[in-house]
MDTraj code that builds the backbone (N, CA, C; nanometers):
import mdtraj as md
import numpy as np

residues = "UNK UNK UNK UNK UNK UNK UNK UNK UNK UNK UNK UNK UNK UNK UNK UNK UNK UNK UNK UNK UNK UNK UNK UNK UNK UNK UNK UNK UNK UNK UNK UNK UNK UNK UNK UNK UNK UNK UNK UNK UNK UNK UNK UNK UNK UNK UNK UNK UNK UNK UNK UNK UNK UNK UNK UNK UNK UNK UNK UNK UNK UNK UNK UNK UNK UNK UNK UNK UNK UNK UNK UNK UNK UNK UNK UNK UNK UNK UNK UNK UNK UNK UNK UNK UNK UNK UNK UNK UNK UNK UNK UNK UNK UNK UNK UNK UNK UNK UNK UNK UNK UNK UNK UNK UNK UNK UNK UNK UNK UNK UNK UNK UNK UNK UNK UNK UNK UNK UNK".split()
xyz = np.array([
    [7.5438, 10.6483, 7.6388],
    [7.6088, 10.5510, 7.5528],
    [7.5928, 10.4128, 7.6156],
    [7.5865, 10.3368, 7.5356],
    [7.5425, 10.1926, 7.5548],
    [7.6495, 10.0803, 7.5343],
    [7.6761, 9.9564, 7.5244],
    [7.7183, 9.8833, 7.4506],
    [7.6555, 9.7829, 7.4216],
    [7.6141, 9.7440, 7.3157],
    [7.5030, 9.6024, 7.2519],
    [7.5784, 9.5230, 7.1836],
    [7.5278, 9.3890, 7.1619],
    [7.5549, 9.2699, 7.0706],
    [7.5036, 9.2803, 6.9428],
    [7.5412, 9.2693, 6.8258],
    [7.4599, 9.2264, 6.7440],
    [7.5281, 9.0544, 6.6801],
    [7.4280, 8.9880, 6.7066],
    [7.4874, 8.8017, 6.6801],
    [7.4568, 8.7785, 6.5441],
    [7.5291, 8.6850, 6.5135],
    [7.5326, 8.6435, 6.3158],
    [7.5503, 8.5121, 6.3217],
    [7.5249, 8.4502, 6.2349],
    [7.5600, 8.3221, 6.2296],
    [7.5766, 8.2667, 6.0565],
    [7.6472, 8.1799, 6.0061],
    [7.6478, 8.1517, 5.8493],
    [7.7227, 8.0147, 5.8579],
    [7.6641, 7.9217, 5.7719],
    [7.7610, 7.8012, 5.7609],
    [7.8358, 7.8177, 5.5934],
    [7.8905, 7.7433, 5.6509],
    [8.0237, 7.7093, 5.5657],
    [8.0253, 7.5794, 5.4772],
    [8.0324, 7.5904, 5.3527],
    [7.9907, 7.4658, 5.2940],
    [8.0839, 7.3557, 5.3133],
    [8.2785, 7.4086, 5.3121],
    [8.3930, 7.2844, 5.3123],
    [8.4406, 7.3670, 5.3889],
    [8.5655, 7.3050, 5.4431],
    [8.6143, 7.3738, 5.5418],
    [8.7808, 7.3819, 5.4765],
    [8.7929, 7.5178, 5.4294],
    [8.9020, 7.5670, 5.3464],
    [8.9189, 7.6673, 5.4039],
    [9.0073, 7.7877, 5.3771],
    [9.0768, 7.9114, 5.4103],
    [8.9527, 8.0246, 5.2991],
    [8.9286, 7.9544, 5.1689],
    [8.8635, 8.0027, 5.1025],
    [8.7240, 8.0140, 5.1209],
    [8.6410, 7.9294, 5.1875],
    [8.5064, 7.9134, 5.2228],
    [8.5257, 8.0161, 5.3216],
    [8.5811, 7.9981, 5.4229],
    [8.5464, 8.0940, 5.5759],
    [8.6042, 8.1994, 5.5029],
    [8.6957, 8.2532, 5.4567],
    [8.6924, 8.3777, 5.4274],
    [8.5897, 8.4801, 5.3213],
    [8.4931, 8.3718, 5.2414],
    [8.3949, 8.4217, 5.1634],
    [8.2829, 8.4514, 5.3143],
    [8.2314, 8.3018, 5.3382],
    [8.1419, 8.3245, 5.4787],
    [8.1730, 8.4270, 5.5930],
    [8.2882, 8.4646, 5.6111],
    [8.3148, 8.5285, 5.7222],
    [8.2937, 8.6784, 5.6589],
    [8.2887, 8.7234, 5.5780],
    [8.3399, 8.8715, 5.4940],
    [8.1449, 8.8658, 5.4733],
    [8.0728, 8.7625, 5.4197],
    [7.9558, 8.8117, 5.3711],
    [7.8727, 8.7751, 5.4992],
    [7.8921, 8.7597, 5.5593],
    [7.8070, 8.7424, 5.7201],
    [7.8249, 8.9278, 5.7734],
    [7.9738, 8.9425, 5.7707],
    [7.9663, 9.0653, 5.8276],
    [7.9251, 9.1850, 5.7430],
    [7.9545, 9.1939, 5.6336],
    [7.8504, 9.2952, 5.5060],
    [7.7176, 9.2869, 5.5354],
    [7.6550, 9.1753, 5.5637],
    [7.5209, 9.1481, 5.6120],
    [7.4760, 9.2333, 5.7480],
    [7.5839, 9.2347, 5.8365],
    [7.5455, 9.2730, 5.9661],
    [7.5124, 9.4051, 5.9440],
    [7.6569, 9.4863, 5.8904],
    [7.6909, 9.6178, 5.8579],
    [7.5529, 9.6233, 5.8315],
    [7.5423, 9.6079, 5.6921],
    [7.4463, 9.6575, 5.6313],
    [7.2630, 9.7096, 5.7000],
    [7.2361, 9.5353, 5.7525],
    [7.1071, 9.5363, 5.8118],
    [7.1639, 9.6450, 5.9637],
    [7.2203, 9.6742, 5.9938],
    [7.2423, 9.7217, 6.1247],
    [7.2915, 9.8741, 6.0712],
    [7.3433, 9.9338, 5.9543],
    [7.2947, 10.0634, 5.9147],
    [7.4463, 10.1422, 5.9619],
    [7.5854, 10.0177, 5.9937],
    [7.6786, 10.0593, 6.0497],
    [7.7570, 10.0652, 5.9924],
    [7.8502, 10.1737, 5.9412],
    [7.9330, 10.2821, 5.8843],
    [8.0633, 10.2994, 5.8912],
    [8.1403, 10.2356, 5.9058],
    [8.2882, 10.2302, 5.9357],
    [8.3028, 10.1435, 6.0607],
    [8.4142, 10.1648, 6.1302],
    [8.4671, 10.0825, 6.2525],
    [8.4869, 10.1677, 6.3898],
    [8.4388, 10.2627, 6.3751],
    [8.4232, 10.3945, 6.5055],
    [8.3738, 10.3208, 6.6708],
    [8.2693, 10.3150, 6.6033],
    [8.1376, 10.2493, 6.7056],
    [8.1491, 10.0901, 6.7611],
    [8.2446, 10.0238, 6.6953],
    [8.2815, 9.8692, 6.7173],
    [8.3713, 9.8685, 6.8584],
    [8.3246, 9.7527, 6.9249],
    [8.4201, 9.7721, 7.0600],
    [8.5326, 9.6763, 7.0360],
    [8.4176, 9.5692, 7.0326],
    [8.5080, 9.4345, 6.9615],
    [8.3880, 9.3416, 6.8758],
    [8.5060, 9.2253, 6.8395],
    [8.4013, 9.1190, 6.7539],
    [8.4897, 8.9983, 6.7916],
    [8.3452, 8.8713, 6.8584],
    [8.3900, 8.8012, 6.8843],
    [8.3406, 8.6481, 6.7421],
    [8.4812, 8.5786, 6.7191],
    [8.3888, 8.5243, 6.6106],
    [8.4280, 8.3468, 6.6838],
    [8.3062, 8.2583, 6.6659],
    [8.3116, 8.1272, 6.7100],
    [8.2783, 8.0428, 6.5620],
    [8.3727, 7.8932, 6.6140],
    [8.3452, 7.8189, 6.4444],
    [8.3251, 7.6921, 6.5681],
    [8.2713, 7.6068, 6.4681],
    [8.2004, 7.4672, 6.5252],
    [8.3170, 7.3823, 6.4993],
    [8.3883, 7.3190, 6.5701],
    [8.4606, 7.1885, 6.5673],
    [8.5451, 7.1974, 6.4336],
    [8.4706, 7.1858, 6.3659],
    [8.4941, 7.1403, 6.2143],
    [8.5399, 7.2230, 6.1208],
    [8.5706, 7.3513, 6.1606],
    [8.6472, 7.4403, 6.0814],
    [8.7273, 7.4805, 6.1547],
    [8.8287, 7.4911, 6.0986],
    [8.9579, 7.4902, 6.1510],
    [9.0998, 7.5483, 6.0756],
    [8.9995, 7.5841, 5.9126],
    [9.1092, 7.5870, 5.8098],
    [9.1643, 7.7603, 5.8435],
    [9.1469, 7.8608, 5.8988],
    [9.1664, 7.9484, 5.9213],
    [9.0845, 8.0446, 6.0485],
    [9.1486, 8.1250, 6.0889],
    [9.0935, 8.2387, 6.2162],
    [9.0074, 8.3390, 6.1174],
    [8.8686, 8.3322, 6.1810],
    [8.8044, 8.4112, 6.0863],
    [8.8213, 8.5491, 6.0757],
    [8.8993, 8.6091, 6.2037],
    [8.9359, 8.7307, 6.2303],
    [9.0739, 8.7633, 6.1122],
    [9.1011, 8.6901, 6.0859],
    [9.2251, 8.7299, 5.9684],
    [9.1509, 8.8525, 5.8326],
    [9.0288, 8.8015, 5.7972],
    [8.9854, 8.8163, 5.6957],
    [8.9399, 9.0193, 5.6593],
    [8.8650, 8.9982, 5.7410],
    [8.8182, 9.1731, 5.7739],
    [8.9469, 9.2487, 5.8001],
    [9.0424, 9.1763, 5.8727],
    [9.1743, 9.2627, 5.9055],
    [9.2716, 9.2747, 5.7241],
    [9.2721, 9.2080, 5.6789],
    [9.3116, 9.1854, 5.5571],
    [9.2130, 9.2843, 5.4405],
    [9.1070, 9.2494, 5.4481],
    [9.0226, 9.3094, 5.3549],
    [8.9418, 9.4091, 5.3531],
    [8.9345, 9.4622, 5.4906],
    [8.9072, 9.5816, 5.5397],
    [8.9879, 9.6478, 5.5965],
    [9.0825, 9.6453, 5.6084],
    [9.1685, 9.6844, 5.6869],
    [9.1671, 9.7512, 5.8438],
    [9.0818, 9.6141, 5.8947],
    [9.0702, 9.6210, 6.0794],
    [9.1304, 9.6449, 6.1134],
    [9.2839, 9.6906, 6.0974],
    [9.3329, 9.6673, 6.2407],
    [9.3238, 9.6872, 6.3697],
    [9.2441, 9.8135, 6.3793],
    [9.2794, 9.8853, 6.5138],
    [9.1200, 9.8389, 6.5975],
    [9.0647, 9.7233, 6.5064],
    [8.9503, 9.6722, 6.5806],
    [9.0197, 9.5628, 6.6817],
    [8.9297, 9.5498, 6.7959],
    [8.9621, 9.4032, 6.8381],
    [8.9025, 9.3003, 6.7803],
    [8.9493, 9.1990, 6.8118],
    [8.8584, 9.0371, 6.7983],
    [8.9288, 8.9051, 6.7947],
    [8.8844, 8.8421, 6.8493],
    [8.9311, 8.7208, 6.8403],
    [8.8720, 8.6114, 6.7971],
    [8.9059, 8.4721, 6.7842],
    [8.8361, 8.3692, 6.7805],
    [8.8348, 8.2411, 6.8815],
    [8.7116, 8.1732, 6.8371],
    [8.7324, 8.0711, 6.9358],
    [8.6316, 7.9316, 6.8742],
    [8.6376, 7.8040, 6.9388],
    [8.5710, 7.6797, 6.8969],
    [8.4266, 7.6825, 7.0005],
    [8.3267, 7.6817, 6.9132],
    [8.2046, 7.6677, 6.9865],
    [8.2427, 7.5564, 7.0519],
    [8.1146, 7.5124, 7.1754],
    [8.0930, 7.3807, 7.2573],
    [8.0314, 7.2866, 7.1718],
    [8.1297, 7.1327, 7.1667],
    [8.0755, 7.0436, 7.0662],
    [7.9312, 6.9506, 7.1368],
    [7.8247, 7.0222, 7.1414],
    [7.7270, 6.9911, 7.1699],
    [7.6704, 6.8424, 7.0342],
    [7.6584, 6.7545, 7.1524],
    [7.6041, 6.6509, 7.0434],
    [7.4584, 6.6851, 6.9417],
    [7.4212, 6.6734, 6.8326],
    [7.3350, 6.6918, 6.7013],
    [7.3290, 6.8542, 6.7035],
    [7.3953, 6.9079, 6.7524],
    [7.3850, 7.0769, 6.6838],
    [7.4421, 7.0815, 6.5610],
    [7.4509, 7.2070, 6.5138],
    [7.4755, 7.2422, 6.3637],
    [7.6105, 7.2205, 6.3447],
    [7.6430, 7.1564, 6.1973],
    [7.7812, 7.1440, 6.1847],
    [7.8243, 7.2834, 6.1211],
    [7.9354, 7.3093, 6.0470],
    [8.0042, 7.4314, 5.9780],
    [7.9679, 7.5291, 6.0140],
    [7.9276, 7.5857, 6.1489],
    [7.9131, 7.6997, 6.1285],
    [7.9270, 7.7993, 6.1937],
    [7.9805, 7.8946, 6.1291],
    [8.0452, 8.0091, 6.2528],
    [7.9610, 8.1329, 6.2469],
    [7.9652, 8.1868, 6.3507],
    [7.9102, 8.2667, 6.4268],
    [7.9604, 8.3804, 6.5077],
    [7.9085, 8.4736, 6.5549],
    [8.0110, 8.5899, 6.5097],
    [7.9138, 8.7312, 6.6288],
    [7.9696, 8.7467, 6.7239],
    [7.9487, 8.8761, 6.7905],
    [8.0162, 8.9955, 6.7928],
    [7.9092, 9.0958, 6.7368],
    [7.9657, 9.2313, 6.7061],
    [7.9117, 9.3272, 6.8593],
    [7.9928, 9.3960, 6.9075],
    [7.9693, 9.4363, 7.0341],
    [8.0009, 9.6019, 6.9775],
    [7.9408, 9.6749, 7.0152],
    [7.9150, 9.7758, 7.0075],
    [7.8584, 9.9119, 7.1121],
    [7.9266, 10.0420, 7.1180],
    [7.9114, 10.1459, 7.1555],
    [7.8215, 10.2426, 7.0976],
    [7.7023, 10.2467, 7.1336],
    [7.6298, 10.2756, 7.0467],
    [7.5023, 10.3766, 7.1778],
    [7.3809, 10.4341, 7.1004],
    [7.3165, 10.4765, 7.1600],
    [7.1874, 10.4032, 7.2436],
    [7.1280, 10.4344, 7.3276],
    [7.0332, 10.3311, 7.4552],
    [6.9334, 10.2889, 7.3298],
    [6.8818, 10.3514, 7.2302],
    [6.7562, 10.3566, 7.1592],
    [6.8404, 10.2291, 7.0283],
    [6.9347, 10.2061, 7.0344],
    [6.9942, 10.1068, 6.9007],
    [6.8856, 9.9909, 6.9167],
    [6.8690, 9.9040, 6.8093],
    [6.8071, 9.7772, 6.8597],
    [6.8776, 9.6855, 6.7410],
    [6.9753, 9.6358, 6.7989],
    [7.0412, 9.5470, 6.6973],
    [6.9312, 9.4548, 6.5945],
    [6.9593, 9.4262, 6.4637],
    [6.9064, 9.3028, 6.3907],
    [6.9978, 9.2446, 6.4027],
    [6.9996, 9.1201, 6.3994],
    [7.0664, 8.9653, 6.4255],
    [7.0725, 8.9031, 6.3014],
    [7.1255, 8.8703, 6.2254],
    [7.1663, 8.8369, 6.1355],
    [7.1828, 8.6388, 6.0960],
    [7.0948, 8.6397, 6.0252],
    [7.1118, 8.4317, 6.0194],
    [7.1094, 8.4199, 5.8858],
    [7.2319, 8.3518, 5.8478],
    [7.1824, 8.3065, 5.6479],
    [7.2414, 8.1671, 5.6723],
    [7.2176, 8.1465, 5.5683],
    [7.2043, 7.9659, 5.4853],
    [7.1466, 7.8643, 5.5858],
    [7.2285, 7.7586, 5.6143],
    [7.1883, 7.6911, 5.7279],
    [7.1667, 7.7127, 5.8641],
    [7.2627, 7.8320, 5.8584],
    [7.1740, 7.8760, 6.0053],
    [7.0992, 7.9692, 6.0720],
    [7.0201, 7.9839, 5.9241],
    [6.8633, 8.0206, 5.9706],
    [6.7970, 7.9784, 6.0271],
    [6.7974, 7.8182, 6.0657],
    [6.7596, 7.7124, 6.1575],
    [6.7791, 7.7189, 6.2666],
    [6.8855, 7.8544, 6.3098],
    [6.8929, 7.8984, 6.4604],
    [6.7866, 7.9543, 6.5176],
    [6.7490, 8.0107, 6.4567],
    [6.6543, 8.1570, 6.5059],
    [6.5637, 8.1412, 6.4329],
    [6.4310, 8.1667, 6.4695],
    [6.3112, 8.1522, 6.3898],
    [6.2872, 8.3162, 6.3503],
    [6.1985, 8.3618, 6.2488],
    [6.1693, 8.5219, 6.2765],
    [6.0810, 8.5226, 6.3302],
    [6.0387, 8.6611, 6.3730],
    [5.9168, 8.7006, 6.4432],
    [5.8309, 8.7448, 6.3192],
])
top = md.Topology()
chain = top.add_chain()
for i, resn in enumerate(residues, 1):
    res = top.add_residue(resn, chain, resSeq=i)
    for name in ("N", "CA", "C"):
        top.add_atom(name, md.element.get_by_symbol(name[0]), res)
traj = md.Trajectory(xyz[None], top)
């Protein structure tokens, strides 16, 4: 048994309770999905980061609410306000118990697809 990252990233168009909770819910459906993962068994924790500028809510509220996380961990936190990096956008580590052979996909939509180039 292993434990891996799988990283996400999604911006946020305004910074409301309503935006991050759409962005935060379809970033992680995204992960699930491309990553082939099945309930909350295998999750160790999830760490989720927002840029400066959002602030209107903890993105960890949302999955606990609408999935009913509870018994996951996670927390949140404010990325480093690095001068000309990306504004709105949060980002999101899923840490996982999983097998040596897993190979996480990484997950980038809207604007910050501009993180990561593909291969």
């Amino acid at each position: 048994m292993a434990a891996k990252g799988i990283r996400g990233a999604i911006t946020v168009d305004v910074n409301t309770e309503d935006a991050l909770r759409e962005a935060t819910l379809e970033l992680l459906c995204e992960i699930f999905e491309q990553n082939n993962i099945r309930g909350t068994e295998k999750i160790s924790h999830i760490i989720f980061t927002t840029t400066q500028d959002l602030n209107a809510a903890f993105p960890a509220k949302f999955p606990r609410i609408e999935f009913g996380w509870d018994d996951v961990a996670m927390m949140c936190f404010h990325e480093l306000d690095v001068p000309n990096s990306l504004k709105m956008c949060l980002r999101v580590l899923v840490v996982l118990n999983c097998d040596e052979n897993f190979v996480p996909k990484f997950v980038y939509m809207k604007g910050a697809k501009n993180l990561r180039k593909e291969k």
